[in-house]
N, C-alpha and C positions, 0 to 999 in steps of 0.2 A: 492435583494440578497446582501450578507455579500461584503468588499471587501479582506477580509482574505485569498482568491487564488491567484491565478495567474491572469493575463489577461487574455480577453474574447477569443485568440488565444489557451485558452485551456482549453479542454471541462471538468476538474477542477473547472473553473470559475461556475458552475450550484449547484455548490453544495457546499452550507455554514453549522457552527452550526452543531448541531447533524451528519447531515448527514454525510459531511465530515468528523464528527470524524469515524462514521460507514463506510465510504467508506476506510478511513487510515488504520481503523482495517482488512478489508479484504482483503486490500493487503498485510497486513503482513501473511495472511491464506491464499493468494491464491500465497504466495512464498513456501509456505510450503504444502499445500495441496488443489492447484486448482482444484481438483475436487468438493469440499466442497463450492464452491465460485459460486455465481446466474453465469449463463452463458455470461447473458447479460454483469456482471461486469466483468469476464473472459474477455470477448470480447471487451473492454475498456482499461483495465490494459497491452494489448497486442498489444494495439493499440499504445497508450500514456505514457506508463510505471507507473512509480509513484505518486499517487496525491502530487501535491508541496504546501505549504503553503509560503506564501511569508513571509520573514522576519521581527520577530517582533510580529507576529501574532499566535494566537493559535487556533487550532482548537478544537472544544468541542467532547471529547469523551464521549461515552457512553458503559458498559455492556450490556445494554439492546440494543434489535432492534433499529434503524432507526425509529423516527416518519415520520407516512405518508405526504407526500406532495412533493416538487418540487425532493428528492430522488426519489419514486416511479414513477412520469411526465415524469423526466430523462430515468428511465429503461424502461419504456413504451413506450419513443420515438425512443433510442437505438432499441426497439425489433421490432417497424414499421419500420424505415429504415431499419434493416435486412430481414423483409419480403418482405418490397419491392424488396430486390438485391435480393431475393430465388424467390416470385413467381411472381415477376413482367409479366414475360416472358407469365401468363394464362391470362394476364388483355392487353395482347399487341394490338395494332393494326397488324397483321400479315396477314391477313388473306383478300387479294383480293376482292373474294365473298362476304364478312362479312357474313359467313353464319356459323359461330362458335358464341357461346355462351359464352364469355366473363368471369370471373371470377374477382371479385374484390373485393368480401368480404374480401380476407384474405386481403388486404392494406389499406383499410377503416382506416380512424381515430379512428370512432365509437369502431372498433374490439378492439383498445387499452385504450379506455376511455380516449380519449386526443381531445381536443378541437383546434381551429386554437389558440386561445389565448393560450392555455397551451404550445403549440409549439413555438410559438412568445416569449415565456419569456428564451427560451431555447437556447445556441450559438451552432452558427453554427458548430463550431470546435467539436461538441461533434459525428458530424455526418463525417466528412473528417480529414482526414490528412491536404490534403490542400482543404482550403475552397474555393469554383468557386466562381469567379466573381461574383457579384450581387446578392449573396446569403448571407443575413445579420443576421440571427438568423433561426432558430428550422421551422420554418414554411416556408421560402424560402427552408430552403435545404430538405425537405419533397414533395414540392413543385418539385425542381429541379431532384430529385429522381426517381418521375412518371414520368417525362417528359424522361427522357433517359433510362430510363428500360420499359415503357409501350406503345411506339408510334413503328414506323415500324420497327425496331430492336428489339430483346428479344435476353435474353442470359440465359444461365443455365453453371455455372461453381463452385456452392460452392463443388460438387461431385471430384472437384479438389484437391488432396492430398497436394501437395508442396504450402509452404505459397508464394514465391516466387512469382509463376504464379498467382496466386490469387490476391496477391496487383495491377501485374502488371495489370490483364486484370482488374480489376476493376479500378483502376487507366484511363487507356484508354477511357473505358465505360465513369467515370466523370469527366474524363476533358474536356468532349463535343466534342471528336473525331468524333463522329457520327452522331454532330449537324454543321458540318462547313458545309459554302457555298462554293459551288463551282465558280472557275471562269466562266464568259458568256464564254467564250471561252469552257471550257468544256462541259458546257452544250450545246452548241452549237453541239460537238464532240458525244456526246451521243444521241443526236436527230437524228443526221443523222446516228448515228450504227442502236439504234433501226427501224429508219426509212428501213434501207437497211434490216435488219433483216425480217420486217413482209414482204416489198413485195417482198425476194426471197420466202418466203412460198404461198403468196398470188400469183404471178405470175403461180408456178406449181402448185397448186391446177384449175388453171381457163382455165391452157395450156396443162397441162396433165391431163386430167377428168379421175377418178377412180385410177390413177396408185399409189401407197401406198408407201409416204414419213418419214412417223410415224413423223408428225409436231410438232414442239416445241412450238405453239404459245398457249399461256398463260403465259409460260416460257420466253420471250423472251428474258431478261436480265439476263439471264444464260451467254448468247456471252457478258454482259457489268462485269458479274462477272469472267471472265475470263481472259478480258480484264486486268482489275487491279491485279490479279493474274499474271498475265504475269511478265507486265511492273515493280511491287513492285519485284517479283522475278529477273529480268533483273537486277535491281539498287541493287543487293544482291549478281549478279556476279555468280546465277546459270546457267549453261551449257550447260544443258541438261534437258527437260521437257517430262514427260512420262505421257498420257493420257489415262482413260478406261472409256468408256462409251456404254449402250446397244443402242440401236438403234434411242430409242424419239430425236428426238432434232437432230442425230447427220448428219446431211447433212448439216445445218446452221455452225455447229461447223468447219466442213471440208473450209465449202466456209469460214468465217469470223474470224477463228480461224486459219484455216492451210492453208489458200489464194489460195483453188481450184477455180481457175476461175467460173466467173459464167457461161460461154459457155462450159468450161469440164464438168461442170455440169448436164447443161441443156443436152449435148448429151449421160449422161449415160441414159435420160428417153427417147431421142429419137432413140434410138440405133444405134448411131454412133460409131465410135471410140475415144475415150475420148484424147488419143495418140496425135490425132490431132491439141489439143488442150492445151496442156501440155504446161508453158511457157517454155521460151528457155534460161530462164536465172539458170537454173539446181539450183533452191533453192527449189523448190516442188521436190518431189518423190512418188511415186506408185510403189509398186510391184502387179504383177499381176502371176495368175495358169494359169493351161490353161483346168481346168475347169469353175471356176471364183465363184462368189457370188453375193446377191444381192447386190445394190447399197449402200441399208443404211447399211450391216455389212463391206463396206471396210475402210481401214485407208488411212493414208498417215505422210507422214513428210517434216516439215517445217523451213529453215534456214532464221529466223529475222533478219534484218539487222546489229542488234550488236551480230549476231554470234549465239545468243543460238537457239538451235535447239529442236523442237516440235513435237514428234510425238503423234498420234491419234491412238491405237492399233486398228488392226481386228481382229473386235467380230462377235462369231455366236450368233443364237438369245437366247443360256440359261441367257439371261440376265447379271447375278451379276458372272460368272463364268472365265470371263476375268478378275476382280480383284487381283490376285496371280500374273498373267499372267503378268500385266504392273507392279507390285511391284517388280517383278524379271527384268523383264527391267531397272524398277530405279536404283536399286540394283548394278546392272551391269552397268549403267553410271556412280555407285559412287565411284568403285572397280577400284584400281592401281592394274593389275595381271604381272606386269613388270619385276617384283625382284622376287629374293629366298623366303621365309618364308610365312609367309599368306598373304594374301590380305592386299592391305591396301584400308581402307574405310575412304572414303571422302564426309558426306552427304550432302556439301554444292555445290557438281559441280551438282549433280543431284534431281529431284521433281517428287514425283507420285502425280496425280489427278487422283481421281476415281470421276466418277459421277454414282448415285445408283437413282431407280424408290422409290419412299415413299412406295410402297406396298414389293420391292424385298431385303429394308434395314432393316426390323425386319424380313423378311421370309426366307430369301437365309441364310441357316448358312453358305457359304462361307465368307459372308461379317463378322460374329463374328471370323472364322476363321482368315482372314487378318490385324484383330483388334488386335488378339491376337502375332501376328509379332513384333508390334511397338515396343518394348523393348530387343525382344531377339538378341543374337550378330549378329547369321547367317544368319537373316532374315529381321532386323530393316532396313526402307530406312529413316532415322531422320527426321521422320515425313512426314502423308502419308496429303493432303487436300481432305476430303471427301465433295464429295458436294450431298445432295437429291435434286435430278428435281422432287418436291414435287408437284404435280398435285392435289392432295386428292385424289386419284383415282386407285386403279389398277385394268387394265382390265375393269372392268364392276362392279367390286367391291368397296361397300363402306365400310367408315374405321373397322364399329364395324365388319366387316367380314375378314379383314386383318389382325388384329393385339389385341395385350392384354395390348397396352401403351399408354400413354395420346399423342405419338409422334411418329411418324418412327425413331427418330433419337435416341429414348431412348435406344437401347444396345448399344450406344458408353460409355453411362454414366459409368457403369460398369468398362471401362478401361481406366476410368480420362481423356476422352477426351471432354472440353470445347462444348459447341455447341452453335451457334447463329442461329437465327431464323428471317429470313427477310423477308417483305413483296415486291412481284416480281413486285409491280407495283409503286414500290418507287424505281426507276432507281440510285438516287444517294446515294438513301441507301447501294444498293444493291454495286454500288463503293465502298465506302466506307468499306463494309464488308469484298469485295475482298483484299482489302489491310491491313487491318486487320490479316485478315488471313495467308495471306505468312509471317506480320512481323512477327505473334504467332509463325508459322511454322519454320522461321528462328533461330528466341530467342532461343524456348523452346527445338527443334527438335522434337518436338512429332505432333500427330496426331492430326486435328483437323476438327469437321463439320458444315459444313454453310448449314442451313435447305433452301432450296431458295423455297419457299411457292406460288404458282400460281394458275392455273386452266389448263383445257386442254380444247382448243376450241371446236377441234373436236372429234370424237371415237379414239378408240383404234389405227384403223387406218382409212383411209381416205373413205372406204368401209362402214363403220361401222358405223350405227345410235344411238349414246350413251341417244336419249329420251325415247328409249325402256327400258331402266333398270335404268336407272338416271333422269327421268323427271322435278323431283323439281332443281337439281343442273344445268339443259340446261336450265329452265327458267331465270334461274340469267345470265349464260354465254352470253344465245341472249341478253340480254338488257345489255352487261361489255362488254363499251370500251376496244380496245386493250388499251397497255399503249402506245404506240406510240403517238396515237390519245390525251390520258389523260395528257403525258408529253408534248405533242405541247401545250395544250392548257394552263397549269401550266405557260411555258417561254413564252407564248404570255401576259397571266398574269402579270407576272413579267417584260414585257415589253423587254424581251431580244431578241424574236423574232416577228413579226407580224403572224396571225393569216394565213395571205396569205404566208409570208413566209413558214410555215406548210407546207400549200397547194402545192407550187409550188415545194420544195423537194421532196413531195410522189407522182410527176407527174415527176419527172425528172429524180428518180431512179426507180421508174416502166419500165420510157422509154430505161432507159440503160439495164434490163433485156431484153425488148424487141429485142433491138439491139443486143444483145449478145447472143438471139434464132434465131435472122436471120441471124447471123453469122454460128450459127450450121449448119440452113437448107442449106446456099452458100454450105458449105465443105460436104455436102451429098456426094456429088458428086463424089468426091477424096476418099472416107472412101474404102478401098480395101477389110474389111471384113476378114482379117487374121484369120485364127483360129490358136491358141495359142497353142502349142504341149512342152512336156517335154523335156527337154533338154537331150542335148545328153548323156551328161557324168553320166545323170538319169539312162541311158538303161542299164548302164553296170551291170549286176548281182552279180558278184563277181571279184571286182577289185582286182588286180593284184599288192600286194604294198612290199617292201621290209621291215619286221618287223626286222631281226636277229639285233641282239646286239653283241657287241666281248666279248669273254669273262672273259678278261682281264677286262673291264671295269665294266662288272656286279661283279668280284670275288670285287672289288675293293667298289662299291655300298655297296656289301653285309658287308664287313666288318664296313662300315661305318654306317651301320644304327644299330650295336650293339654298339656304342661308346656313351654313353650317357658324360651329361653336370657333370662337377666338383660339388660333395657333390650330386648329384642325383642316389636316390636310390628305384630302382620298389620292389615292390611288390614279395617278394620271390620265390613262385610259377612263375608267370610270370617272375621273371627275367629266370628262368630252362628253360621255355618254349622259349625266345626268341635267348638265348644262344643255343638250339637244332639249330638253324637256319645256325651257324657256321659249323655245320655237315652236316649239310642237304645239304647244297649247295655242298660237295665234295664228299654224297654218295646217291645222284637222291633219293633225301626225300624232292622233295619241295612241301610242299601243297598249299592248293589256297590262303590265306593268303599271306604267302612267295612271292609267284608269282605276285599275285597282286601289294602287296609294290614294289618291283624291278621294275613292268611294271611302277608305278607312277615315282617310282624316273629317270627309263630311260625317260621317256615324260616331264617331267618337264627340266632335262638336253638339251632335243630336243629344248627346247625352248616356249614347250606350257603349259598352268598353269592348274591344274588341281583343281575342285570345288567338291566337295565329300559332302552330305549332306542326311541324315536317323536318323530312333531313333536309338542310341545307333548307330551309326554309325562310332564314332572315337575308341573305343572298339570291335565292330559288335555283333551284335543281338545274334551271337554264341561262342563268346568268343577267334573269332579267328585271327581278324584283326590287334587290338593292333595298331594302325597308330598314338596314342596321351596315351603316358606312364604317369602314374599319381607316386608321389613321395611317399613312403610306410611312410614317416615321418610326411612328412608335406599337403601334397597334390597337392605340385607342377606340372605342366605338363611343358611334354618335346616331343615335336615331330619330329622323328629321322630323317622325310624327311626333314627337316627344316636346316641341317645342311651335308647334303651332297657334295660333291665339284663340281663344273663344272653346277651346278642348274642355269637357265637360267631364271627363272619364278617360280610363287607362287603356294602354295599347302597349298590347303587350306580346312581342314575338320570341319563342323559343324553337333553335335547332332542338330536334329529338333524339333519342338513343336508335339507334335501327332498328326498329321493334315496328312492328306493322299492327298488330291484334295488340299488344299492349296499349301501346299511345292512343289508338282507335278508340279502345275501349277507354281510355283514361279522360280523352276528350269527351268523351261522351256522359259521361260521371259527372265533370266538371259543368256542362252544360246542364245538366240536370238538376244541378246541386246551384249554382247560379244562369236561373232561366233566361234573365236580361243582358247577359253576354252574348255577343256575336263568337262562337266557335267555330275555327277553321282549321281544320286539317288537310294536309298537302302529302298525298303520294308523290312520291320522288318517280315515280312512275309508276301509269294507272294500275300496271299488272303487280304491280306489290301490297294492292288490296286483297290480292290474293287469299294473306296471310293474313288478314282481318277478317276473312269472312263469317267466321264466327255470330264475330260480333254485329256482323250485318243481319246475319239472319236471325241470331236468336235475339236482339237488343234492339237495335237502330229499325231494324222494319216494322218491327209487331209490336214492340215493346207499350204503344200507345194504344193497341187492340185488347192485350193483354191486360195489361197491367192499371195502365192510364195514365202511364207517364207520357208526358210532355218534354218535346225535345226540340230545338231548330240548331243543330248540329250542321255544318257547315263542310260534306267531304270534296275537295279536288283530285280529279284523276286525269292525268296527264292522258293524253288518247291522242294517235294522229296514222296515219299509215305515212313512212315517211321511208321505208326502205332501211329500218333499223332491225329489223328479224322479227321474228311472232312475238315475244314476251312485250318486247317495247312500242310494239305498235299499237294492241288493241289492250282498254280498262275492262273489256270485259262488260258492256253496258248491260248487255244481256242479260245480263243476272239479275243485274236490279231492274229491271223493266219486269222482267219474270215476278220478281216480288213484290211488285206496283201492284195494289188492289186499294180499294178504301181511305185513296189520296191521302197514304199513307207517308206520302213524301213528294216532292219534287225532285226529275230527272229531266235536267237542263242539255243542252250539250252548245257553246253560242258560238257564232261566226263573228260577232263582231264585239271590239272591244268596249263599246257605250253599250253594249247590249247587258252586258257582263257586269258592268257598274251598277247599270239598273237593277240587276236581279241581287246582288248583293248588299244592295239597298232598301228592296221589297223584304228580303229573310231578314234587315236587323229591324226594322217594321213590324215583322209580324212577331217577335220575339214578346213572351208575356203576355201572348194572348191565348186562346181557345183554339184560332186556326192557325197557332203555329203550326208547323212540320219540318222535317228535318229536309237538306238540299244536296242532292245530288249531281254534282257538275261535271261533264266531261271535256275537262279543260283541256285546253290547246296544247300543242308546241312548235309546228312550224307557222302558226298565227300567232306566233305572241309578238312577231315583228314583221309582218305580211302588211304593207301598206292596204292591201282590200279588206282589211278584218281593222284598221284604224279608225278612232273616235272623233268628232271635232266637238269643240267646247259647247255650240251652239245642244248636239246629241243629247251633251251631260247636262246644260242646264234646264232645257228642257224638254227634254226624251222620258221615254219610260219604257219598263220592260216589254218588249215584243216577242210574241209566244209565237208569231210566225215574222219573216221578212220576205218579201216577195225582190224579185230578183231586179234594181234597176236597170233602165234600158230597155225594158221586155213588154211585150202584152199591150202595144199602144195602137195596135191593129187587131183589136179582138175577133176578127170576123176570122183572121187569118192563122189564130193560133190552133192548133191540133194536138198538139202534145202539153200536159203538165208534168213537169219534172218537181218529183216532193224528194227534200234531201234532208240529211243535216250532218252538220260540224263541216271541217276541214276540207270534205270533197266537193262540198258547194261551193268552196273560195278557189278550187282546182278549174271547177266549170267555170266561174265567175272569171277566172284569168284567161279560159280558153273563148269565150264569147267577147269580152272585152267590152266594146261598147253596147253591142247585140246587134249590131248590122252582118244580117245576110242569117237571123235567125227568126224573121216573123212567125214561125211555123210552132214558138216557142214561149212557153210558160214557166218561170224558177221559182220554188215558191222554198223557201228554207224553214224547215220547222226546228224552231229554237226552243221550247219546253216539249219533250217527248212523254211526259206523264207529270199531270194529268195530259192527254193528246187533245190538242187543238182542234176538233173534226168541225166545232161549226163554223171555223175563221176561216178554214181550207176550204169547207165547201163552200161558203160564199164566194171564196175566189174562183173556184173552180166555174162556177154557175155564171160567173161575169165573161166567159168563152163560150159560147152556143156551138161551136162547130170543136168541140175538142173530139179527139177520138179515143184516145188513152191517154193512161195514167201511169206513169212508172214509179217506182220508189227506185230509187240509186242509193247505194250505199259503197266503202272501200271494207267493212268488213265482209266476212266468206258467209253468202248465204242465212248457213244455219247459226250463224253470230250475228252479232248488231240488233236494230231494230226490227227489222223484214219481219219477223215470224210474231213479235211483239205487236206491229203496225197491224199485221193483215185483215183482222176482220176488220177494223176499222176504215183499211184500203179498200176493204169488199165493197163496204157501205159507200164509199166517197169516188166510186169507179162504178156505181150505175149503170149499166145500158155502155158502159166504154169498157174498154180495155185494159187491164188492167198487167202492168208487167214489170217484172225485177231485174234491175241492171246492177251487176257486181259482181265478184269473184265468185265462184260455185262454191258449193260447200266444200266445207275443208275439218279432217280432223284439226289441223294448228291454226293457230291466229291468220298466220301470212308466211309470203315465201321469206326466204331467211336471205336472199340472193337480191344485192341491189339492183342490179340492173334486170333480174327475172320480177320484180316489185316496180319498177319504173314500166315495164313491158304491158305488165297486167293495169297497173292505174292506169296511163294514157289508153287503151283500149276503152275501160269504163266510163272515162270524161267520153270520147270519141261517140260511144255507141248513145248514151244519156243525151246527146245533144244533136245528133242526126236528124236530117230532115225523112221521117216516113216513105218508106217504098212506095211509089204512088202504082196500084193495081189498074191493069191495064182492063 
């Protein structure tokens, strides 16, 4: 070659004569029009910049093409090494079993028509920025290439947007980050994890015969990638670490991860009291229900010696459906809710890890859900570390029946998240990943997944004979070393350990499990058997809490949240509408909107931050919220609670991504994770709880029977029959009434807007206590501006929550009433319109029950008992029969309908919500007000 370039430091130097004149000319066309430009030379000129000629020297241009030769060698070596960094990751060694079939045609030399010698004449530099050690021309660093993209690491990252990350992680990749040795000292360190790892699995499989651990072994350097996860996030000055994981694996993670003794262990399978065994130096914690769970769904949390603190969420067994769950938790470790104004977010105090099954990370859409987080404001934890305990296996099922991807980990790709792929039985790989991955996670703040690729020793579970449905894959398992066994015998190899040294390790921490199961058996003895019962402050039904505000202080709020910022200017409309609001408060026209804001701005002053998150939530779904004013000029926001006086704490409103079971679940996390927040979630309409219900039933209902978490979760469900079809009529109350037991929550449903204030004033009250619970509201939408569902100032400053309203106008001729009509929500303000004042209804009693659970039966029956001559009792409702409350209510109606009558007024049952036909819905409503309000056949 010519020497008219540069030196061999730049991959210029390959290219003399001709070529270089053709290479000069296309970079003057690919300043002008890179799309016109080979890609491979694109991908050079962006590497390298300019081809330079050295001074003195001329390069030969040409019109014409490029004659073939060391030009052509050149783009053909460029487009193998780019193959190798794309598909290195199919040709890798990953894969424990070797029971994958390998791919390596596309990196083949042959594929590029290049020879070792055609790579040999070629400089190194044409292939790196900076060239590695030892790599002296085209065919070392070709050479160097395979070696770090195709042995126990793979990675897939060009789906990576930002060039940024792209250099950096390839950069990492070659500079042989993932080929250093470790000190004997660590490897020393990792022999005896993994060693302690297989015999606590092996000890309870051999000590507790049948009892189901759902074992991690094949996995076992899951606990060594975690390990360095940890400790690299420690040396980063994270604070707080948030864990989710379903059940495989996770007992090992508890003991070796979150330091559950191995005797607290041992006695959850002996059925002792684990209590017992709790150290006493209060860095472990347990919360406990006092119904309880199994072993492998509980959590715990763990305080490290340098302080940061490690929790492990309790999961029930939907798998992938804690994921929200702990990202709300991160969330909430990252959140300053201190100050006035929003939130401030901090991603670097706090870390979520999720770990996902290889079959539940392409199947579970929760987990595209949670993907779909990483960037939005309200949702992002800066970056989540996803890990697959990639077994090959789910269930009983193999891949081609799982999945439609060359990978489980392939829908991260989709949302630019990096992924590495390591083989689980390269222990120091799998370090080395771990650490990796926090610095990514630190750097970049985003998301990223470590495929950790193993085997599963046994079935499904411990019960389970996985050679009935998988026979070829348990032939390979019986005859695959654990890696325990494979890495002893590596550092016996390497001389770092002896062979006996092995030996006498996995006989010495056998023996300390031993000893830490006859410690259990000692303490039998002492275990007293306690049964767990609810706390007291649970029992109470309807606490007893002082809402009023003065009203000095609300007139003063109210003015203040019409004051916007200098040169901010709403929306015309909107600005009329929220200028009504200066009236409203001086002639009892507050609607629910109005109310609401007031109730936020009083609780924030109280001191407690409030977190508001729905679609279209800082607007509200019906146009009537208005909590975050957008600027008619320029699009500025301005939000009025932001600037109120005497505000003690943050307020803080985020629109959400359309996710229903994600956000649920995330709100709920974050509630968990900071108990003295007011969290509120807003269905966009009630029937899109739908798609949360999940989380309703295995989290937000039980989860405080269970587990013992404590939650005042805050959900809104639009509800109203208004002649909008089935879906948007009814939230569905039913359900959750069905899963009302052990005042396990509040189900509101209010007619009035001071009502409404009050109760979400009583929930930021009870927040941080014993008898929190979480609140189930079925909120309104044709009362959110219903002058009979309106507040007046007098309500708010001195009202307080009423679990029932009795109907004004009514009952002032006791002698003459015969009928009680018990309702609640929307259709009692239907009645309320059609009685009016109540003249020409003596014959009549409205009583509205505004908390539906706990049920109000001794308030109603005092009312009831205030009528001597009643004769019946109806319950009315606008849902069908066998929906709404009716079938929830009834023994309770049995009890409260005595010696009367007792009778349901409402649509019949119906498989759907409601008719779908506006005016077939106006037919049937006016029938039901009509019939509910009748005066009695009088029998002749």
């Amino acid at each position: 070659m010519s020497n008219n370039v540069t030196t061999v430091s730049s991959p210029w130097s390959a290219f003399s004569g001709p070529n270089l004149g053709y290479v000069m000319e296309q970079y003057d066309l690919f300043l002008q029009s890179p799309e016109e430009v080979e890609p491979e030379l694109v991908l050079l000129f962006q590497q390298f910049g300019a081809p330079v000629v050295v001074e003195g020297e001329v390069a030969v241009a040409s019109n014409a093409a490029a004659p073939a030769g060391d030009y052509k060698k050149v783009l053909a070596a460029v487009k193998l090494a780019d193959a190798i960094r794309t598909h290195g990751h199919l040709a890798a060694d990953i894969y424990p079993l070797k029971n994958r079939e390998l791919q390596t045609a596309q990196i083949e030399e042959s594929a590029f028509n290049l020879s070792a010698a055609d790579l040999a004449e070629i400089p190194a530099a044409v292939f790196f920025k900076d060239v590695p050690a030892n790599v002296k021309n085209g065919k070392d660093a070709i050479d160097y290439l395979k070696s770090v993209y195709t042995e126990k690491v793979a990675f897939e990252y060009n789906h990576v947007v930002t060039t940024e990350e792209r250099d950096w992680i390839q950069a990492q990749i070659e500079s042989g980050s993932f080929k250093q040795t470790l000190a004997s000292d660590e490897k020393k360190a990792l022999l005896d994890r993994l060693t302690r790892v297989e015999n606590f699995e092996k000890f309870i499989h051999k000590t507790f015969v049948g009892q189901k651990r759902f074992s991690g072994e094949g996995l076992d350097t899951q606990i060594v990638l975690f390990d360095e996860i940890l400790k690299t996030s420690e040396a980063n000055n994270v604070e707080k670490v948030r864990i989710g994981m379903a059940h495989r694996g996770r007992l090992n993670v508890l003991t070796h991860i979150l330091n559950k003794p191995y005797d607290m262990m041992f006695s959850d399978f002996a059925h002792v009291s684990n209590e017992l065994f709790l150290p006493e130096d209060g860095r472990l914690e347990i919360s406990k229900g006092w119904t309880g769970d199994v072993k492998y769904h509980m959590g715990a949390s763990y305080n490290r010696e340098s302080g940061m603190n490690v929790k492990l969420a309790y999961n029930p067994s939907h798998l992938e459906v804690g994921n929200p769950v702990v990202l709300g938790t991160a969330r909430g470790a990252q959140d300053d809710t201190s100050k006035p104004g929003q939130a401030i977010h901090n991603r670097t105090k706090g870390l979520g890890i999720l770990v996902h099954g290889d079959a539940a990370f392409p199947g579970q859409g929760i987990v595209t859900e949670v993907l779909n987080f990483a960037k939005t404001e309200g949702f992002t934890t800066g970056g989540t570390i996803h890990i697959i305990a990639n077994n090959m296996i789910g269930f009983t099922t193999e891949l081609q029946d799982s999945r439609s991807s060359v990978y489980s980990s392939d829908p991260a790709k989709g949302y630019e998240v990096p992924v590495v792929h390591v083989n689980a039985d390269s222990p120091e790989s799998v370090a080395l990943v771990g650490r990796f991955a926090a610095s990514y996670r630190q750097k970049f703040g985003k998301d990223i997944v470590v495929d950790l690729i193993g085997y599963r020793r046994h079935g499904h579970n411990e019960t389970d004979d996985p050679t009935v449905t998988n026979p070829e894959t348990y032939k390979l398992v019986a005859k695959h070393e654990p890696v325990r066994a494979l890495y002893g015998a590596q550092l016996a190899a390497e001389g770092v350990v002896s062979a006996a040294d092995v030996a006498a390790l996995d006989t010495a921490i056998y023996a300390e499990m031993q000893a830490a199961y006859d410690h259990v058996k000692e303490m039998a003895a002492k275990d007293e058997h306690k049964h767990l019962e609810m706390p007291e402050e649970l029992k109470v039904e309807f606490p007893q809490i002082d809402t009023a505000v003065g009203a000095e202080r609300l007139e003063k709020i109210n003015e203040e949240l019409l004051v916007f910022e200098e040169n901010f200017e709403p929306q015309k409309k909107l600005g009329k509408i929220l200028e009504k609001r200066r009236d409203a408060f001086a002639s009892a026209k507050i609607d629910w909107g109005h109310a609401e804001t007031l109730a936020y701005a009083t609780i924030i002053q109280d001191g407690t931050p409030v977190r508001f998150t729905g679609q279209d939530a800082q607007r509200g779904t019906f146009s009537q919220r208005h909590l975050v004013l957008h600027d008619k000029n320029n699009g500025n926001l301005f939000t009025p609670l932001h600037h109120i006086s005497g505000a003690n704490a943050s307020f803080t409103v985020h629109n959400s991504p359309l996710t229903e079971a994600g956000v649920v679940g995330f709100e709920y996390g974050y509630n968990l994770e900071n108990d003295h927040v007011l969290s509120v979630w807003e269905a966009q309409f009630g029937d899109f709880a739908n798609m949360a219900q999940v989380m309703f039933d295995n989290f937000i209902s039980g989860a405080r029977a269970k587990w013992g978490q404590k939650s005042g979760l805050v959900m809104l469900l639009p509800h109203g029959y208004e002649g909008q079809g089935p879906e948007h009529s009814s939230s569905r109350m039913e359900r959750y009434l069905q899963m009302s037991a052990e005042n396990n929550w509040f189900v509101a449903n209010c007619s009035n807007a001071g009502n409404y204030y009050h109760l979400l004033r009583r929930q930021a009250a009870l927040l941080g206590t014993e008898g929190v619970r979480p609140l189930v509201v079925v909120s309104p939408k044709f009362l959110l501006r219903h002058p009979l569902a309106a507040a007046n100032a007098d309500q708010l400053a001195n009202g307080s929550f009423q679990e029932v309203i009795e109907q004004p106008g009514l009952g002032s001729k006791p002698e003459a009433v015969e009928r009680v009509v018990l309702g609640t929500g929307k259709v009692m303000i239907d009645i309320a319109d059609r009685i009016k004042d109540g003249e020409g209804f003596d014959h009549l009693h409205i009583v509205r029950v505004e908390q539906l659970y706990p049920f109000p039966k001794e308030q109603v029956a005092g009312i009831i008992a205030k009528y001597p001559n009643v004769k019946e009792v109806v319950w009315v409702q606008e849902e069908p029969k066998n929906q709404g409350t009716w079938n929830y209510a009834l023994e309770t109606l049995f009890d409260l309908s005595e010696g009367k009558k007792l009778r349901y007024v409402g649509r019949p049952a119906m498989s759907s919500t409601s008719e779908g036909d506006a005016d077939s819905h106006k037919a049937a409503q006016a029938a039901l007000v009509e019939e509910a309000v009748a005066e009695p056949v009088k029998v002749k």
